[in-house]
N, C-alpha and C positions, 0 to 999 in steps of 0.2 A: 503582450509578453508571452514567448515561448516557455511553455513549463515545460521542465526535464524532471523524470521519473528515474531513477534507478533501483533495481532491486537486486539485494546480495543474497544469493541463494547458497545452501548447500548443495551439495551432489551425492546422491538422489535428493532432491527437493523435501524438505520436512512437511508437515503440517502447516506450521506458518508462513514458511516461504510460498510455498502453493497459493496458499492464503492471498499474501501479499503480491504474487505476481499475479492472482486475480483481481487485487483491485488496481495494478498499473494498467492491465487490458482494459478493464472498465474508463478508467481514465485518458486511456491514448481513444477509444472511440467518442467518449464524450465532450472529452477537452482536445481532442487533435494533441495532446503531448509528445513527445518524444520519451519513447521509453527504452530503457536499457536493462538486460539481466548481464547480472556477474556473476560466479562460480568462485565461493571462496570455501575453504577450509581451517578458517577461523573463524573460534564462535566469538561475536562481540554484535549481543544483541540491541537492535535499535541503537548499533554504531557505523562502526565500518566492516564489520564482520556480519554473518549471516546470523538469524532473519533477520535482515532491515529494509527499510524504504526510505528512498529518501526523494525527498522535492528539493530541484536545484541544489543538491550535492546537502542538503540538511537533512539528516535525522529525522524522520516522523518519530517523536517518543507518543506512545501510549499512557493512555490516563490512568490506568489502571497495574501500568509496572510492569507487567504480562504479551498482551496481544494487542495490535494495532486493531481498532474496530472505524467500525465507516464515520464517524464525527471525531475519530482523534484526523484523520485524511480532512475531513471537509475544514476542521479547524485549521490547519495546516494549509490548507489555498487560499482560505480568506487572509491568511498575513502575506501571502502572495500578491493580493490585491482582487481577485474573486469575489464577488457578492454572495452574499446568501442566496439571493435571488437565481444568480446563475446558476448555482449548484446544487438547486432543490430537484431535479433531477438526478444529477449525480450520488445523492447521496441514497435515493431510494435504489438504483440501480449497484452501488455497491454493496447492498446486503444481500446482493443474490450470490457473490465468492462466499460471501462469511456463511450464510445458511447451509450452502454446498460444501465446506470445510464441515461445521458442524454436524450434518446429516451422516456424513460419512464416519465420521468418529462417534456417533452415537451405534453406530452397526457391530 
């Protein structure tokens, strides 16, 4: 099964949207996904408005009400049908967008 990626971004890109189209990149190179960015100007987080992400047109919500982090994504392709197994790469490789969003906001 092909995974679709979208991401709805502001304009200029916030914090999290950055964030989040960093881990669609992560994921279009390690999953071959199809990823898509959008350009909205309505805020409807972790909906259809910007920040969001979503796998096959769903919502990634975050566990913590906040910020998508790299196991609320990993949890979210294993109901895709993803193994753990498959993804135990992926998920180390997605903390290199979050550390690189982080670093930059600690400056």
């Amino acid at each position: 099964m092909t995974i679709r990626i979208r991401v709805i971004s502001h304009v200029p890109p916030c914090k999290r949207c950055s964030l989040y189209m960093g881990y669609a990149q992560v994921m279009e190179r390690y999953l071959k996904a199809r990823v898509t960015t959008e350009n909205s100007e309505q805020l409807d987080e972790h909906g259809f408005g910007f920040p969001s992400l979503l796998i096959n047109d769903i919502p990634v919500l975050p566990a913590d009400k906040q910020m998508l982090m790299p196991m609320d994504v990993i949890n979210e392709l294993q109901v895709w049908g993803k193994t753990a197994w498959e993804l135990t790469e992926l998920a180390e490789a997605l903390e290199t967008p979050l550390n690189r969003m982080l670093d930059s906001a600690a400056r």
